[in-house]
N, C-alpha and C positions, 0 to 999 in steps of 0.2 A: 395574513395567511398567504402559502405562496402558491402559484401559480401550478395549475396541473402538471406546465410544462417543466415547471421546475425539479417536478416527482419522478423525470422520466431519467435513466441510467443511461451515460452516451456512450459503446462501445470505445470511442477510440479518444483515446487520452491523450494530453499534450506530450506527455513523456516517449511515447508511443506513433505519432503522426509520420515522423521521418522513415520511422524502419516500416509501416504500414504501406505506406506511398510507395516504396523500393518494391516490396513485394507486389503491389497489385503491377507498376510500371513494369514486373521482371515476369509479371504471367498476362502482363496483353498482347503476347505474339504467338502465333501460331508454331514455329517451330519449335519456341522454348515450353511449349506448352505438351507438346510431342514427343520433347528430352524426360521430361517431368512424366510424362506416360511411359514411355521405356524404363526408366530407374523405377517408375513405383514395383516394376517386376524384379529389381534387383540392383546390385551395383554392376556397372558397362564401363568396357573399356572406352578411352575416347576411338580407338579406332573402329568397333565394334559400332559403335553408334555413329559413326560417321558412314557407314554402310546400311545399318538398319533403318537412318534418316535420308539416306542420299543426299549425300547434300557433301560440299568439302567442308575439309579441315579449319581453314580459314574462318569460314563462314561459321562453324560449329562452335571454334572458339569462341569467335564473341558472343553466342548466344552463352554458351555453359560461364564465361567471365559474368556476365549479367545474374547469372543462376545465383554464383556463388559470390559474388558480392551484395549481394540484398538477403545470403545468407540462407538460402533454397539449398544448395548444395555444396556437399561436404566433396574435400577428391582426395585421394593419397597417391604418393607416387611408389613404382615398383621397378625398378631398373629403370629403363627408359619410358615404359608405359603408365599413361593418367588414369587413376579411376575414380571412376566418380558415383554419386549415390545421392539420395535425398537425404535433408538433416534432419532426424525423426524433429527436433526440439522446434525449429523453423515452424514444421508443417503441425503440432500440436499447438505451438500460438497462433498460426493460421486459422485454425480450427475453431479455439477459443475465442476469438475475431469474428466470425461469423456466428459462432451459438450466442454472442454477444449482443450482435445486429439483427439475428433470429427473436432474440427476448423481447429487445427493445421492441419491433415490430410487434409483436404477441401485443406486447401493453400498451401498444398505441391502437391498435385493433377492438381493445377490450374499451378502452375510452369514451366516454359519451364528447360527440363531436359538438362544438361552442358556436359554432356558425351554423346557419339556417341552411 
């Protein structure tokens, strides 16, 4: 017979570990977290958000390069100007990721506890 624990669903898959780590690594900063609140309202120019954040250019970049290589954000180019935007697909396996860890939790909750 196997073990309760072995009945339990674990959100995050071996296939899945690397691109998961990037995402949570690319939302534990406070201003990338800021970029990500500005584009939920839309797609931004980088210069626009380099105003709306205060913050330079410099500084900006490497947060949006971090965005969009853990694949948070999507950018296209228009003459000279960057734009950029959240990547709905990103942010629905993000989502999935969590009602994942939501469940899990649920059914560990429901559990009868094996220790006194």
């Amino acid at each position: 017979m196997a073990s309760p624990a072995a009945k339990i669903h674990s959100p995050l898959r071996a296939e899945t570990v690397g691109q998961t780590a990037r995402w949570f690594h690319a939302l534990g900063d406070e201003t990338r977290l800021r970029v990500i609140d500005r584009l939920s309202e839309g797609e931004q120019c980088v210069c626009d958000l380099t105003d709306l954040l205060e913050t330079g250019q410099s500084r900006l970049s490497f947060h949006l390069k971090i965005l969009k290589d853990a694949g948070i954000l999507k950018d296209r180019r228009e003459g000279r100007w960057v734009y950029y935007s959240l990547n709905p697909e990103a942010v629905e396996k993000l989502e999935r990721f969590v009602g994942d860890l939501k469940t899990c939790c649920q059914s560990l909750a429901r559990r009868p506890r094996c220790c006194p």
